[in-house]
Residue frames as a rotation matrix with the C-alpha (Angstrom) as fourth column:
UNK 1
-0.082 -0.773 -0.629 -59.78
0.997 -0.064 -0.050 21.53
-0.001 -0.631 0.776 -79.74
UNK 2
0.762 0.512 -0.398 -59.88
0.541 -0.840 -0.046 25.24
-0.357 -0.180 -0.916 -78.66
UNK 3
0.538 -0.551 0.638 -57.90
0.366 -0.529 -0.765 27.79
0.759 0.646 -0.083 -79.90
UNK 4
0.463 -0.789 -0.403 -54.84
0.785 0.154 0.600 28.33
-0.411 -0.595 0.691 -77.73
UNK 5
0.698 -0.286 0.657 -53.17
0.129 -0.852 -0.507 32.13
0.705 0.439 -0.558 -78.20
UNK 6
0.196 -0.891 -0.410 -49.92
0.961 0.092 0.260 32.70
-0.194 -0.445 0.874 -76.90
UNK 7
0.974 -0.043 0.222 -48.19
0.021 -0.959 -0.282 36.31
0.225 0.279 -0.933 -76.11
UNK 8
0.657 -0.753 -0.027 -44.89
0.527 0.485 -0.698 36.76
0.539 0.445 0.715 -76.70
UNK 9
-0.178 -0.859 0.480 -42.10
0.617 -0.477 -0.625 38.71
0.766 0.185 0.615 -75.14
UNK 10
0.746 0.663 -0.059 -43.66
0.410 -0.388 0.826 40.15
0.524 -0.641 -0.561 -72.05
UNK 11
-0.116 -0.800 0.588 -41.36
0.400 -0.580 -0.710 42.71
0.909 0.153 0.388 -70.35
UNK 12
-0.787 0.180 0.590 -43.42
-0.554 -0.626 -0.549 44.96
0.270 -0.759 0.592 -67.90
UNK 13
-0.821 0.461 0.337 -45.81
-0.121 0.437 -0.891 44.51
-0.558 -0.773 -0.303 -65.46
UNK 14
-0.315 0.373 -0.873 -48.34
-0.604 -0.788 -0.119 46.57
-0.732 0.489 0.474 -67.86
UNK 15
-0.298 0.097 -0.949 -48.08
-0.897 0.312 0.314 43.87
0.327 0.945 -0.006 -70.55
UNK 16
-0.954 0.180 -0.240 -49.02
0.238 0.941 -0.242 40.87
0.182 -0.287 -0.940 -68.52
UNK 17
-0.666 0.746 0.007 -51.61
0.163 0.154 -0.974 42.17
-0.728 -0.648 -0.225 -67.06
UNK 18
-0.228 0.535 -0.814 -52.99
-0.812 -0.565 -0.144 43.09
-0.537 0.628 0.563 -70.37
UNK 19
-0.439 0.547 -0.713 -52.63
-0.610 0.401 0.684 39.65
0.660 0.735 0.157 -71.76
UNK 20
-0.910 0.219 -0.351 -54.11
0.404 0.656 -0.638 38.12
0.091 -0.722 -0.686 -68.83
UNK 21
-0.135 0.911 -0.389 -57.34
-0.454 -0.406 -0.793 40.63
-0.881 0.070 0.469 -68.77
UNK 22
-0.152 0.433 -0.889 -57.46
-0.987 -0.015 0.162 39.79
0.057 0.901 0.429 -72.79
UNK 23
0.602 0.079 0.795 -57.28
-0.102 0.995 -0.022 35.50
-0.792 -0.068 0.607 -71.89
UNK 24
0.401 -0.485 -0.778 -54.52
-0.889 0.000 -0.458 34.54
0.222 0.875 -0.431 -73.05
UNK 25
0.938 -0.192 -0.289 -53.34
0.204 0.979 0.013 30.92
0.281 -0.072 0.957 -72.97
UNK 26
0.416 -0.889 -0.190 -49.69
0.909 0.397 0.131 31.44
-0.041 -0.227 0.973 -72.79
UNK 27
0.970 -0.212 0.122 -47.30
-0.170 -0.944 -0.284 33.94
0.175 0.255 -0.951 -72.05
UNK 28
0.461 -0.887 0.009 -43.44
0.722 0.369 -0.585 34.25
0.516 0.276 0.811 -73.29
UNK 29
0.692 -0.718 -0.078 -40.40
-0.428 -0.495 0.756 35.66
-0.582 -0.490 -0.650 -71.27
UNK 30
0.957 -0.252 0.141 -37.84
0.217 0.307 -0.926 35.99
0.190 0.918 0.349 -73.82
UNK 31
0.416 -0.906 -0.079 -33.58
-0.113 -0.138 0.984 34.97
-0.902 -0.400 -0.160 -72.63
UNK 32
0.224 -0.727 0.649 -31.60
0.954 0.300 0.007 36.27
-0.200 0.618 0.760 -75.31
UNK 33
-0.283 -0.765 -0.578 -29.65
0.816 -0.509 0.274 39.17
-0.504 -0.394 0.769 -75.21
UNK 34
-0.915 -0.375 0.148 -29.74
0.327 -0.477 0.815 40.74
-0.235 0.795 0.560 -78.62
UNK 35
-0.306 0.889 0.339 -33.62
0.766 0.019 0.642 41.01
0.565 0.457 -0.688 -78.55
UNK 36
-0.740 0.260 0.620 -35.49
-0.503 -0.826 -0.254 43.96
0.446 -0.500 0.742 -77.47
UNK 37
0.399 0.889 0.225 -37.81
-0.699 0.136 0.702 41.89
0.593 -0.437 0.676 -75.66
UNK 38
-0.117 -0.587 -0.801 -35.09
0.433 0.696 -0.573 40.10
0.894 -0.414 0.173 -73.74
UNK 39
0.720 0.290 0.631 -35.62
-0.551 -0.316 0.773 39.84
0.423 -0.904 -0.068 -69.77
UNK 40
-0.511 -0.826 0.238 -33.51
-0.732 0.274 -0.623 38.57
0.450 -0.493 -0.745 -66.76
UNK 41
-0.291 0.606 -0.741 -34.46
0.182 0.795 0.579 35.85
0.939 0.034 -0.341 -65.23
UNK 42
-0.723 0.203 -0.660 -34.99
0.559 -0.389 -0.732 37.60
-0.406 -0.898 0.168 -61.80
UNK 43
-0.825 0.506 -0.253 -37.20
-0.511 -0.858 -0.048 39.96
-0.242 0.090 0.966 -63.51
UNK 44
-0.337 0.713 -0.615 -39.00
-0.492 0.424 0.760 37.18
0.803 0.559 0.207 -65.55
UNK 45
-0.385 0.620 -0.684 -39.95
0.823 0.566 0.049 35.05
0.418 -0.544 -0.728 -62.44
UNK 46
-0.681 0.327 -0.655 -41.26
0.288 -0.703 -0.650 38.06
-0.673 -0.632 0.384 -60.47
UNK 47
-0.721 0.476 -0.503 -43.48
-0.637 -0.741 0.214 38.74
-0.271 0.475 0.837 -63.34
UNK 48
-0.444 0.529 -0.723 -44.54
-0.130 0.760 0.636 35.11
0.887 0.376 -0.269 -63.89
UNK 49
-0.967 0.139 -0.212 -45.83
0.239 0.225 -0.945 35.35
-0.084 -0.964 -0.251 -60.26
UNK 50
-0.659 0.742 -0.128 -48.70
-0.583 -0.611 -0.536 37.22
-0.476 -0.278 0.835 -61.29
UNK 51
-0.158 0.533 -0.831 -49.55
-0.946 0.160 0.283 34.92
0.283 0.831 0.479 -64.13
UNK 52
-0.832 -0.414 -0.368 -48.84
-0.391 0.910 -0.140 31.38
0.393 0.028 -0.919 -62.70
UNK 53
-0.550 0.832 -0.070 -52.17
0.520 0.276 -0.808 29.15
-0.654 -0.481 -0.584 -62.09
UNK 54
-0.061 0.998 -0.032 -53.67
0.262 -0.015 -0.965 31.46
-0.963 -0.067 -0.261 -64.78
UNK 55
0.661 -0.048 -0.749 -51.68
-0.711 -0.359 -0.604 30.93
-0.240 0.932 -0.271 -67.55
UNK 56
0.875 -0.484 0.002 -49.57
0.451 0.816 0.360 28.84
-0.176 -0.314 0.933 -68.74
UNK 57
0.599 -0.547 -0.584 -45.88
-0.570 -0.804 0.169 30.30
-0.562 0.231 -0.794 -68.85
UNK 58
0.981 -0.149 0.122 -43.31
0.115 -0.056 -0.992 30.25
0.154 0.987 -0.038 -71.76
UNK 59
0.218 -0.856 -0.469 -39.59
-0.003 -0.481 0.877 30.40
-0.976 -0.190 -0.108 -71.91
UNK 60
0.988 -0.010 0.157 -38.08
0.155 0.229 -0.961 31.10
-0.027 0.973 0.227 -75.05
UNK 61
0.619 -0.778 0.109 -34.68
-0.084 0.072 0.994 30.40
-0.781 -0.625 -0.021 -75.65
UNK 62
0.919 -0.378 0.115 -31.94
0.250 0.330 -0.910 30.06
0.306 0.865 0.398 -78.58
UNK 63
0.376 -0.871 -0.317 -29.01
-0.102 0.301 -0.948 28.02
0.921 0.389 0.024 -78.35
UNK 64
0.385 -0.392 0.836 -28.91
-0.890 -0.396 0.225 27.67
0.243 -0.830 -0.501 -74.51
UNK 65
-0.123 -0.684 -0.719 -26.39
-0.387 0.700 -0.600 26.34
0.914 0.204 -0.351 -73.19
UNK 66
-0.508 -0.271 -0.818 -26.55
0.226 0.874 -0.430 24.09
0.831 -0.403 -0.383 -70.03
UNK 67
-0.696 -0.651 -0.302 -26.86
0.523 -0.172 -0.835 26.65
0.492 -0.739 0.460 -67.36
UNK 68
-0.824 0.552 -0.127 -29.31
-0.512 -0.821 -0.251 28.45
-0.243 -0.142 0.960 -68.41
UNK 69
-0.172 0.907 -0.384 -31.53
-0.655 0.186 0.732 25.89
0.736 0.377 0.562 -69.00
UNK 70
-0.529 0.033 -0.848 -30.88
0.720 0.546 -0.428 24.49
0.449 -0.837 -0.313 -65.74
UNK 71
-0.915 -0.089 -0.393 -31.70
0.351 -0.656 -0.668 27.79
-0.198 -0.749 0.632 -64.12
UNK 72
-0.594 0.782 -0.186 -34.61
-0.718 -0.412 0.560 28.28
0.362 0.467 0.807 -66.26
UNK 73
-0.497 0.260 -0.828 -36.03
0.017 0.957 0.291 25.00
0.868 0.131 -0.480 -64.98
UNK 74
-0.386 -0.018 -0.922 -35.34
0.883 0.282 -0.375 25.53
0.267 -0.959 -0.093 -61.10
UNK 75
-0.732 0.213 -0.648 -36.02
0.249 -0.801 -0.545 29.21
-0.635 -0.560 0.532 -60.66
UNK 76
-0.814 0.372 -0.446 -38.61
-0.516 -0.816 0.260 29.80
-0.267 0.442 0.857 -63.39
UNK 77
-0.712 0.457 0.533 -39.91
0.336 0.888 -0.313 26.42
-0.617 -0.043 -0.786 -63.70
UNK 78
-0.267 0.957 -0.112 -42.37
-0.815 -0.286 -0.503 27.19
-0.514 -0.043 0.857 -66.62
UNK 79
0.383 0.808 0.448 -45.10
-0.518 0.590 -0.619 25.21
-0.765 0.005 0.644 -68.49
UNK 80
0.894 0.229 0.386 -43.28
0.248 0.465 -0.850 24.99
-0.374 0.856 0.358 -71.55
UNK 81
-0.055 -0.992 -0.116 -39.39
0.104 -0.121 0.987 25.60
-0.993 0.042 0.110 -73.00
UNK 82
0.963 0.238 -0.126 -39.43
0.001 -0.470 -0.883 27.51
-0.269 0.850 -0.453 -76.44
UNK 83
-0.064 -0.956 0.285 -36.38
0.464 0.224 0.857 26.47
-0.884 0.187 0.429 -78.16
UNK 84
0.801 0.363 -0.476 -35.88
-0.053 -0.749 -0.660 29.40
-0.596 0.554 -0.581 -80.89
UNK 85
0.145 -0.947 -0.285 -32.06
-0.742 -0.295 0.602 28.57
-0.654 0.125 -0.746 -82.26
UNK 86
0.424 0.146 -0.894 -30.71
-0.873 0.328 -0.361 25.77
0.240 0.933 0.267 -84.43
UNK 87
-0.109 -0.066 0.992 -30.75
-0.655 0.755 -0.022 23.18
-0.747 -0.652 -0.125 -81.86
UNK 88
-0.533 0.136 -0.835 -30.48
-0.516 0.730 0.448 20.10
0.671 0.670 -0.319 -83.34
UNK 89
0.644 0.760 -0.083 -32.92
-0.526 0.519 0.674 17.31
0.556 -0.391 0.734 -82.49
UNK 90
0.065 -0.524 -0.849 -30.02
0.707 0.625 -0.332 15.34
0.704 -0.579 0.411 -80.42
UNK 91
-0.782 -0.621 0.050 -29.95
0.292 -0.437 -0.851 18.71
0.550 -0.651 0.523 -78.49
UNK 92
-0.036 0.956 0.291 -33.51
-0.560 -0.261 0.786 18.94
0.828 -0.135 0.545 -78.14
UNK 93
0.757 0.396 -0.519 -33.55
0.085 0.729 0.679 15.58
0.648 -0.559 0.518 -76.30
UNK 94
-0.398 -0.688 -0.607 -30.72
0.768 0.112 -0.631 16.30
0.502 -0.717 0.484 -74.25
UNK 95
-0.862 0.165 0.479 -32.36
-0.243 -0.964 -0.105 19.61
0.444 -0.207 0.872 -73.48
UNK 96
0.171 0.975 -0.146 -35.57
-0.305 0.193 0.933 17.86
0.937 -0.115 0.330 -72.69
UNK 97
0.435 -0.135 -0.890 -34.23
0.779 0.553 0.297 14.76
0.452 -0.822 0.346 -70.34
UNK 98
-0.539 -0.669 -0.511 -31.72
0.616 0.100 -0.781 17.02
0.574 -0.737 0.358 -68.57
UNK 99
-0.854 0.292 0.430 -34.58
-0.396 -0.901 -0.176 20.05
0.336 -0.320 0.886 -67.97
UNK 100
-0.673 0.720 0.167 -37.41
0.495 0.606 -0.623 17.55
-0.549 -0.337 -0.765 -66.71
UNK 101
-0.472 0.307 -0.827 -39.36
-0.148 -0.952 -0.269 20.59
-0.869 -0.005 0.494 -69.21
UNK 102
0.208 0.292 0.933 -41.68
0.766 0.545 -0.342 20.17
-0.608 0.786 -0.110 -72.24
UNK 103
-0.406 -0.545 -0.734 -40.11
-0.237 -0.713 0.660 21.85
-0.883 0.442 0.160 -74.80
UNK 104
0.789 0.592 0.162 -41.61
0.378 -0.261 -0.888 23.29
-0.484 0.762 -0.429 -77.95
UNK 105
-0.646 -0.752 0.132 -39.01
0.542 -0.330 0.773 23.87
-0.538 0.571 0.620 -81.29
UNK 106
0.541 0.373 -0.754 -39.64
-0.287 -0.761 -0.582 26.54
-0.791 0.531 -0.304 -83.76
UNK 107
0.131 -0.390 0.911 -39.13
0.837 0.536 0.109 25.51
-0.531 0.749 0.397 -87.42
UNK 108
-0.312 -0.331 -0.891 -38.24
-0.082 -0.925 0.372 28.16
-0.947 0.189 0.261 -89.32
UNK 109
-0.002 0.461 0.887 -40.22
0.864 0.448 -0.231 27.97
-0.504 0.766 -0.400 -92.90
UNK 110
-0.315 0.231 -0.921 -39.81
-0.721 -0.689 0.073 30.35
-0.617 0.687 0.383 -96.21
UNK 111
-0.223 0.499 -0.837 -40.62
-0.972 -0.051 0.228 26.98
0.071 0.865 0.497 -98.20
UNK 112
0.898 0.432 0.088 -42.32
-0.401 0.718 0.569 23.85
0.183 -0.546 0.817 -98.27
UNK 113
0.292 -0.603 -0.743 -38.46
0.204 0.798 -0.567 22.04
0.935 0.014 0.356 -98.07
UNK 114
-0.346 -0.471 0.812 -37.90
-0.755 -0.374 -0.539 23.83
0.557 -0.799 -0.226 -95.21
UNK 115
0.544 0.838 -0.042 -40.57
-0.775 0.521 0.357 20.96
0.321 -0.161 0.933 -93.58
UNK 116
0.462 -0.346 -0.816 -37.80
-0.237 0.839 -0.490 18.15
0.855 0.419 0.306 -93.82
UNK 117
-0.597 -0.756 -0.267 -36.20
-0.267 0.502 -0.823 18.35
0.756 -0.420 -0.502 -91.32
UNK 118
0.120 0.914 0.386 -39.55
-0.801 -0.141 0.582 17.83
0.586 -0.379 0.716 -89.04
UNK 119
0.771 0.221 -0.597 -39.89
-0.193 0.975 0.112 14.09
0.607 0.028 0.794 -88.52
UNK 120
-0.041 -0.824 -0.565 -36.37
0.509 0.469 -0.722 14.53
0.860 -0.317 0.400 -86.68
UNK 121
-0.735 -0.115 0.668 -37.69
-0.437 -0.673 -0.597 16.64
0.518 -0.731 0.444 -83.61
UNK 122
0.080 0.979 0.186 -40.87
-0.602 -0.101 0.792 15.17
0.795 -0.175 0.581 -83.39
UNK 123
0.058 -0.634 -0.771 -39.40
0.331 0.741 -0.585 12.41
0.942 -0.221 0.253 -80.98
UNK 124
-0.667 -0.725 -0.170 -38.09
0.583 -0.367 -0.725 15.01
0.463 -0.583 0.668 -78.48
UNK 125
-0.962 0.166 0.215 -41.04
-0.156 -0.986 0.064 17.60
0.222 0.028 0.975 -78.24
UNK 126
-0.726 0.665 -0.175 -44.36
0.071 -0.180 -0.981 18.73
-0.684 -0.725 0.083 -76.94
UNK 127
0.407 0.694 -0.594 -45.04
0.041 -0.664 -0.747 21.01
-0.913 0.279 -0.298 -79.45
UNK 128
-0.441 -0.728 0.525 -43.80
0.816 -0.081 0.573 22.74
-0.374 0.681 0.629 -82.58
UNK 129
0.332 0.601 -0.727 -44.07
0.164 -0.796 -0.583 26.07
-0.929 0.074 -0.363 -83.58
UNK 130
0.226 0.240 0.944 -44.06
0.969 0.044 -0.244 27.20
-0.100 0.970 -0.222 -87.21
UNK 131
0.475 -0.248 -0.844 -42.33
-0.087 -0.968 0.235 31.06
-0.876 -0.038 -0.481 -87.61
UNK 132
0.987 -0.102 0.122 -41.29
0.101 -0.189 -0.977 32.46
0.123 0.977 -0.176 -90.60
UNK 133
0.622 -0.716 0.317 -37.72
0.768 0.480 -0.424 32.32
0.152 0.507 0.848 -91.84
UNK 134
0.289 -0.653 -0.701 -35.07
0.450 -0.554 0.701 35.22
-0.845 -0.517 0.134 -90.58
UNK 135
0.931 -0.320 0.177 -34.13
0.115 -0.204 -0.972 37.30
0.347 0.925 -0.153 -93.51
UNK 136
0.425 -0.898 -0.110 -29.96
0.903 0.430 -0.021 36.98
0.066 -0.090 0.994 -94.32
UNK 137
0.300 -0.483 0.823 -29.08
0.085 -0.846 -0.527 39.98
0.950 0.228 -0.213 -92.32
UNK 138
-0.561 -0.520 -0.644 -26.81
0.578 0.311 -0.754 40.22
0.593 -0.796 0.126 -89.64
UNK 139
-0.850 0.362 0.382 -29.54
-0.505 -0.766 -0.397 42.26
0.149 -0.530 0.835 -87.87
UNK 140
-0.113 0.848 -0.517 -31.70
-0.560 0.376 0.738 39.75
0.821 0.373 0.433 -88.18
UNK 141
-0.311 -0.124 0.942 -33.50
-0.897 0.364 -0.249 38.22
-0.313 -0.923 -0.225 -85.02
UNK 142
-0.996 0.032 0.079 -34.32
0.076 0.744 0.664 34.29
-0.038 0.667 -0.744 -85.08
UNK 143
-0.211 0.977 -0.026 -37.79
0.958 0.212 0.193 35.63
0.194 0.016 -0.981 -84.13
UNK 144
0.090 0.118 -0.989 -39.63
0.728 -0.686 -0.016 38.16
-0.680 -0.718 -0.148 -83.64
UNK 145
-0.781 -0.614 -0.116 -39.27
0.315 -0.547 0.776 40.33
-0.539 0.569 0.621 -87.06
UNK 146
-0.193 0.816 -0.544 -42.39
-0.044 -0.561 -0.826 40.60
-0.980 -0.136 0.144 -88.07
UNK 147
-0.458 -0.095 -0.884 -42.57
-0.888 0.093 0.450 38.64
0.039 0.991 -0.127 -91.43
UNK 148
0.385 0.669 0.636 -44.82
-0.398 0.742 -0.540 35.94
-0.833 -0.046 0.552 -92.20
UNK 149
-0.802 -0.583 0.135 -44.43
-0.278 0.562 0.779 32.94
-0.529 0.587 -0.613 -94.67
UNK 150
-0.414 0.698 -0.585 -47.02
-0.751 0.101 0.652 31.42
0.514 0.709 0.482 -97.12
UNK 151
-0.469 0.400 0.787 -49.35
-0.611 0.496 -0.617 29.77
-0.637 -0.770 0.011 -94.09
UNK 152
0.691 0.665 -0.283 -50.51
-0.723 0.623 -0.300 27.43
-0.023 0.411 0.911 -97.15
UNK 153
-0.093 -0.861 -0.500 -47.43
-0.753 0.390 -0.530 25.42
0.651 0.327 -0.685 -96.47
UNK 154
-1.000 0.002 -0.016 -48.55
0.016 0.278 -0.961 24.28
0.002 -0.961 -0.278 -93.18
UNK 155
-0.104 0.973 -0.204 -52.44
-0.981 -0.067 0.183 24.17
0.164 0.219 0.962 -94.15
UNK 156
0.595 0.444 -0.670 -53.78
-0.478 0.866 0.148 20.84
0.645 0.232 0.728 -92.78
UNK 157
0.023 -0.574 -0.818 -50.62
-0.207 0.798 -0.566 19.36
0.978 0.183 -0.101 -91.54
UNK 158
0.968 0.245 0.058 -50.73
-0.210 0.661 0.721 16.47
0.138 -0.710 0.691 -88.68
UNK 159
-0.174 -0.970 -0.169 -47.10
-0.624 0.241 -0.744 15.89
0.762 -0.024 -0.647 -87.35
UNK 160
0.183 0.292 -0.939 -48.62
0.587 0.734 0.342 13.93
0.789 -0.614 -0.038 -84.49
UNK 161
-0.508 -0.251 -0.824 -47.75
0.680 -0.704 -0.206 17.56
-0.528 -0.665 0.528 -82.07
UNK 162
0.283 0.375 -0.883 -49.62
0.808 -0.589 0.008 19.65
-0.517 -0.715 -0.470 -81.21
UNK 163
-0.629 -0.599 0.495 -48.43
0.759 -0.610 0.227 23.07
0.166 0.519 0.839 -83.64
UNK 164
0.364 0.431 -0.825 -48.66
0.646 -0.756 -0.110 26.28
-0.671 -0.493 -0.554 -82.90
UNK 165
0.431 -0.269 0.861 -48.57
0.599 -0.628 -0.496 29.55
0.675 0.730 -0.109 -86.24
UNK 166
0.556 -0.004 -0.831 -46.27
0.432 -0.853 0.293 32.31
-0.710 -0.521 -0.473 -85.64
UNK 167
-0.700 -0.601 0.385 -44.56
0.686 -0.416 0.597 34.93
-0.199 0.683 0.703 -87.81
UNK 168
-0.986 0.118 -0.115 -45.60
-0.163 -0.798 0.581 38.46
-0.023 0.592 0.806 -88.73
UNK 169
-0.461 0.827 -0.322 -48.96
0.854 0.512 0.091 37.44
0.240 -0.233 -0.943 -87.04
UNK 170
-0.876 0.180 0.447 -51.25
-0.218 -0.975 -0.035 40.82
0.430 -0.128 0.894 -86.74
UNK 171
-0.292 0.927 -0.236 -54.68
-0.015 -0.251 -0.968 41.97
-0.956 -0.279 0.087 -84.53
UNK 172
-0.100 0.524 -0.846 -55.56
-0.796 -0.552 -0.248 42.57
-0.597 0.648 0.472 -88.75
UNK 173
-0.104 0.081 -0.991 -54.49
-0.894 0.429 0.129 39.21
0.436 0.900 0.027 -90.17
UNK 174
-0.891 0.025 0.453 -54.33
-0.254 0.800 -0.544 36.42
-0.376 -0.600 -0.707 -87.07
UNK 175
0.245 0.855 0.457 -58.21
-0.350 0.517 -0.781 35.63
-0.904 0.031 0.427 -88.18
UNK 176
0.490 -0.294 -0.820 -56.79
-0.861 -0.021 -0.507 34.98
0.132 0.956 -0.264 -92.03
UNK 177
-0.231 -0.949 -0.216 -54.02
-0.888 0.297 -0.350 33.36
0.396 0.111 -0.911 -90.89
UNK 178
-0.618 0.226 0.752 -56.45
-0.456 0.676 -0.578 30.46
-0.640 -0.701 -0.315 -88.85
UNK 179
0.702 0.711 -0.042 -59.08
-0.361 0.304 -0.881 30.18
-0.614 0.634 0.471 -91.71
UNK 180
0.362 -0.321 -0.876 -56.06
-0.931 -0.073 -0.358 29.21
0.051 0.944 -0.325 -94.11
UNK 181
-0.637 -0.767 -0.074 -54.15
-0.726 0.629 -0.276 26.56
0.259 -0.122 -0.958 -91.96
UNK 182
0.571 0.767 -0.293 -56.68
-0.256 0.505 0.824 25.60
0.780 -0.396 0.484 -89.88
UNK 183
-0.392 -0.919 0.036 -54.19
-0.151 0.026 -0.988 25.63
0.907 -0.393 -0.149 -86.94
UNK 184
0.496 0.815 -0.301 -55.31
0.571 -0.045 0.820 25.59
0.655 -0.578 -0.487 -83.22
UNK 185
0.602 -0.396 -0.694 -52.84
0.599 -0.350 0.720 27.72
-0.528 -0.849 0.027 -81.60
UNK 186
0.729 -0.250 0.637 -51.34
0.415 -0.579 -0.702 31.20
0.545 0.776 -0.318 -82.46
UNK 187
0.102 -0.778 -0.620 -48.17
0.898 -0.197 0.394 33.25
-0.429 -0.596 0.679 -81.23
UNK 188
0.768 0.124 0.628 -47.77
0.442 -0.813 -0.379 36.89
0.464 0.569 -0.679 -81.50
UNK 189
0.038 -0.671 -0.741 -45.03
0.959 -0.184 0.216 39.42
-0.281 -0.719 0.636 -80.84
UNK 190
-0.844 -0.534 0.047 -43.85
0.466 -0.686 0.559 42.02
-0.266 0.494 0.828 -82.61
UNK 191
-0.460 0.728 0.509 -47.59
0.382 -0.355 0.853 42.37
0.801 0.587 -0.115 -84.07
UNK 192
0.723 0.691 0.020 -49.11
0.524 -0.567 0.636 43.42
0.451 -0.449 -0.771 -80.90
UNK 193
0.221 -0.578 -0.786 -46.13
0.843 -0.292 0.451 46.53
-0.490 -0.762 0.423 -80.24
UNK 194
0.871 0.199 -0.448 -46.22
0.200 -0.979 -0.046 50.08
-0.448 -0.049 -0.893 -80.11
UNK 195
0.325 -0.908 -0.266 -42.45
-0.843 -0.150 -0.516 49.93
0.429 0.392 -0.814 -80.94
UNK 196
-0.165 -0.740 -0.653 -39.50
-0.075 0.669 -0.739 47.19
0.983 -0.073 -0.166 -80.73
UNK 197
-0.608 -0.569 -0.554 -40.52
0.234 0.539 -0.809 45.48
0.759 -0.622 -0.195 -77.37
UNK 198
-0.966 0.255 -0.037 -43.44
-0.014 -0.198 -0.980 47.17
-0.257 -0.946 0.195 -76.02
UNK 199
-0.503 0.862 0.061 -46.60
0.774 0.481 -0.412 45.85
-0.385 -0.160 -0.909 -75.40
UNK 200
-0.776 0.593 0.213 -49.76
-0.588 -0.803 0.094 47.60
0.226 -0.052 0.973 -76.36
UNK 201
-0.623 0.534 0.572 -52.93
0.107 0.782 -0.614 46.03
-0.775 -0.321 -0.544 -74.62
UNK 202
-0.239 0.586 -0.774 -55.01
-0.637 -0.696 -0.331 47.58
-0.733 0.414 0.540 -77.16
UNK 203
-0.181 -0.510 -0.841 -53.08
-0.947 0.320 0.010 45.64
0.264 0.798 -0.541 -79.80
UNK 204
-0.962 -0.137 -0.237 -52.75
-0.094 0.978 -0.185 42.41
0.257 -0.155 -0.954 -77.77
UNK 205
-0.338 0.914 0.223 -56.77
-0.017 0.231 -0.973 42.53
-0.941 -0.332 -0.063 -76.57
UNK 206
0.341 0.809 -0.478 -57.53
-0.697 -0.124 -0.706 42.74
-0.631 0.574 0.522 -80.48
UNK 207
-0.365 -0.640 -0.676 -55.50
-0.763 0.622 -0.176 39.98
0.533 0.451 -0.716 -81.58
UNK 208
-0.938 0.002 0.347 -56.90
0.017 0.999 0.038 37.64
-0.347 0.041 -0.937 -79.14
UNK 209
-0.111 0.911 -0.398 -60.40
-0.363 -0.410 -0.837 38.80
-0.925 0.051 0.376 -79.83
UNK 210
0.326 0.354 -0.877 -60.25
-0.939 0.017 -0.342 38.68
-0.107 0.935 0.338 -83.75
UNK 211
-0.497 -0.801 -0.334 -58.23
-0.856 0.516 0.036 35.42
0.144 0.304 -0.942 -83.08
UNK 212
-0.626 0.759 0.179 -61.36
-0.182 0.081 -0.980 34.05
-0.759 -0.646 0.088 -80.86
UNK 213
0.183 0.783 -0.594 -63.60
-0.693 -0.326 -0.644 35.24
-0.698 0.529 0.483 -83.70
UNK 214
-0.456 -0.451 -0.767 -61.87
-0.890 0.233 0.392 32.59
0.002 0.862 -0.508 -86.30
UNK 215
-0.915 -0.040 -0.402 -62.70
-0.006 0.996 -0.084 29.80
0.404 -0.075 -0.912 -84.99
């Protein structure tokens, strides 16, 4: 299976086109307020225009409620739904059937118990992404902080989906971070940005490159 590299948080025009020139598999458009890489959804479809047909596109969400995953559906309509919050797996599937959308959860992981509650999403989901644990501050985002976890937790493992690494991924460690798990798909944010929310291509063309090189 090829390696599959996902960019996160895309904002400006500038940053798409950068991970599109670098080949990226996926790109995220990120609805939630409190992030600095949060977009409208008028802004995010007008930017997925450029990418659609040559990427696949990304919402990422946490904790939406009804509306906005309706509206994400009809007006943004992308490849994949990025559930980032503490959905539960009964909201997953309700979130799944009611959005016609495959939808990818994000486990949060600082240790191997964190793992348990797996087996109760798989059911519901495409995918599953793997991101490192929030630290317990009220500043804390559920993604997107730039902290990684001990990627030998997740070495090997077969949930029957598809999994994709993310957390405190870097252009310096993303080739590390594939030789340990053996993963086939990575997710970056924070690691390819100049500051809180903005893109550098520089950053995001050597991340997929060294990410390329791993495998």
């Amino acid at each position: 299976m090829a390696l599959e590299v996902k960019i996160c948080g895309l904002k400006t025009d500038e940053a798409v086109n950068a991970a599109l020139a670098a080949g990226a598999d996926l790109i995220g458009f990120v609805f939630f307020p409190k992030s600095p890489r949060n977009v409208s959804l008028d802004e995010a479809v007008r930017l997925a225009e450029a990418a659609r047909g040559r990427t696949k596109i990304v919402a990422l969400a946490v904790d939406p409620d009804d509306a906005l995953v309706e509206a994400i559906a009809t007006r943004l309509a992308p490849d994949l739904l990025q559930l980032h919050g503490h959905e539960t797996p009964e909201r997953v599937a309700a979130i799944a059937a009611r959005s016609g959308l495959a939808v990818m959860k994000a486990i949060p992981v600082a240790e191997a118990a964190d793992l348990a509650i797996l087996p109760g999403y798989l059911p519901h989901v495409a995918r599953i992404l793997f991101d490192a644990k929030p630290p317990k501050t009220p500043q804390a985002l559920p993604g997107g902080n730039g902290l990684a976890f001990d990627w030998r937790l997740v070495r090997g493992l077969d949930p029957g989906r598809p999994i994709m690494l993310s957390g405190g991924l870097t252009p310096e460690n993303v080739a590390e971070a594939i030789a340990v798990t053996g993963v086939s798909a990575v997710d970056v944010s924070s690691g390819v940005e100049s500051a809180p929310g903005v893109k550098d291509p520089e950053k995001i063309a050597a991340f997929i490159r060294n990410a390329r090189g791993a495998v």
